[in-house]
C-alpha positions in Angstrom: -35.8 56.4 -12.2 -33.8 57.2 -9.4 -32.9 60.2 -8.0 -29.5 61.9 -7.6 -29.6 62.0 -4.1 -30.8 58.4 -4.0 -27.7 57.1 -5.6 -25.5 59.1 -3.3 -27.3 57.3 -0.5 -27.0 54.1 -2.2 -23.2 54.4 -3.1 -22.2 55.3 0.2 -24.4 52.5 1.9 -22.6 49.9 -0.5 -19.4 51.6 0.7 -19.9 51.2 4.4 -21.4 47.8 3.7 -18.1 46.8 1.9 -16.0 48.6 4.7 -18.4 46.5 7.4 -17.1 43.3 5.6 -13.5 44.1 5.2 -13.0 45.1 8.5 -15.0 41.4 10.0 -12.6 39.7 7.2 -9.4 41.3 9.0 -10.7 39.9 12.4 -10.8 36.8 10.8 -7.2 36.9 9.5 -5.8 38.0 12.4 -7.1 34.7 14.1 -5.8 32.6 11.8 -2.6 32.9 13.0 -4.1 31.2 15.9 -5.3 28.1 14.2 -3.9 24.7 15.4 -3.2 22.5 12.8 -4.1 18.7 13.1 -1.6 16.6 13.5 -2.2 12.6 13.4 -0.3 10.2 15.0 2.5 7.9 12.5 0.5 5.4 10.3 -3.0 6.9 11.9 -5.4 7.8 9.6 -7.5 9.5 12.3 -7.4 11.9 15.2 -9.5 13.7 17.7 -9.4 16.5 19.9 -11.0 17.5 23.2 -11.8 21.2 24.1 -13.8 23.5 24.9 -15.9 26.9 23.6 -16.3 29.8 25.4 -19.5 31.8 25.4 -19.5 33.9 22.0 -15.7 32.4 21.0 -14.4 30.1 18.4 -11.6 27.7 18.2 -9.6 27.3 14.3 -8.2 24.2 13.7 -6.3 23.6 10.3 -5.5 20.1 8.6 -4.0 19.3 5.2 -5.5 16.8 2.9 -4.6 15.3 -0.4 -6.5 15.5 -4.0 -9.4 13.1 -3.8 -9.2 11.9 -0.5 -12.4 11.2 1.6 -12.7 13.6 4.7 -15.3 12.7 7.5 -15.3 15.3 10.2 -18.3 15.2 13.2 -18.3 17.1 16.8 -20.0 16.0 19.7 -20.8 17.9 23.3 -23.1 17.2 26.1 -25.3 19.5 25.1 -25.6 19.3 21.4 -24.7 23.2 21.2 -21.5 23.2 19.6 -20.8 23.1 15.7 -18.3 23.5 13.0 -17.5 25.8 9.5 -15.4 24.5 6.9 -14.1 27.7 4.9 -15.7 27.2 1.2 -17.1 23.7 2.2 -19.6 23.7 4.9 -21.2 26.2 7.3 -23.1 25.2 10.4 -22.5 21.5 10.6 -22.0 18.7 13.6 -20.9 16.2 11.2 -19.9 16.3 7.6 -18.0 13.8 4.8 -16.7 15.1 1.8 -14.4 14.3 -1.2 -10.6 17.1 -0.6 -9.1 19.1 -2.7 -4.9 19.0 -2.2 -5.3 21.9 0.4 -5.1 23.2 3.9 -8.6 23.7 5.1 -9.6 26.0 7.9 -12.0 24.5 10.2 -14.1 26.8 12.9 -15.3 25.3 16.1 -18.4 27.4 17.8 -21.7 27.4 20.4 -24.5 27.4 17.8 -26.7 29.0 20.0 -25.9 32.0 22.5 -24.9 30.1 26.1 -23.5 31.5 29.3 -21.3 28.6 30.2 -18.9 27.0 28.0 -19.1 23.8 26.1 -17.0 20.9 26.2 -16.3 19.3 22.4 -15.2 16.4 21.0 -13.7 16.6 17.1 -13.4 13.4 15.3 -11.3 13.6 12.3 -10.6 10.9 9.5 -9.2 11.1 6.1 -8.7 8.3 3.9 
């Protein structure tokens, strides 16, 4: 059984925890207003952006899809260092294909590993 002060300790840990992960959540949605969305050309089913990632930065892109549509999404660089999150499909990826939801999905671009120069990236999107 635990003891009283052990539950203090334990309450207030899962309080700063949960304080920890609001606060990283906010940084979060204050980028989002930063996200550019995808736009594809009249009668294109397909689009793809150049850029480039900073050491220890992220780039948000945002594109809309339609209910049970297929999505295929890859980035490439030189150096094989740069990768992508989908929010509540995919975490860590370089290339992904997946059946949508009718939504606006948030897509991260990052340097997988820790790098002092920046990366160049190319995004390939399609959706069908």
């Amino acid at each position: 059984m635990r003891s009283t002060y052990q539950l203090r300790y334990d309450m207030r840990l899962s309080a700063a925890v949960t304080i920890l992960f609001f606060l990283l959540g906010c940084g979060h949605l204050a980028r989002a207003s930063e996200c550019r969305t995808i736009r594809f050309n009249p009668g294109a089913t397909s689009a793809k952006i150049q850029g480039a990632v900073q050491p220890e930065d992220q780039q948000c892109f945002r594109f809309g899809t339609g209910k049970g549509q297929s999505v295929r999404l890859a980035v490439q660089s030189k150096s094989g260092n740069v990768a992508f999150t989908i929010n509540d499909v995919a975490d860590n990826r370089d290339r992904i294909e997946f059946t949508s939801e009718k939504k606006v999905y948030e897509l991260i671009v990052y340097q997988n590993l820790r790098s002092v120069t920046p990366d160049d990236f190319t995004l390939s999107l399609s959706i069908r």
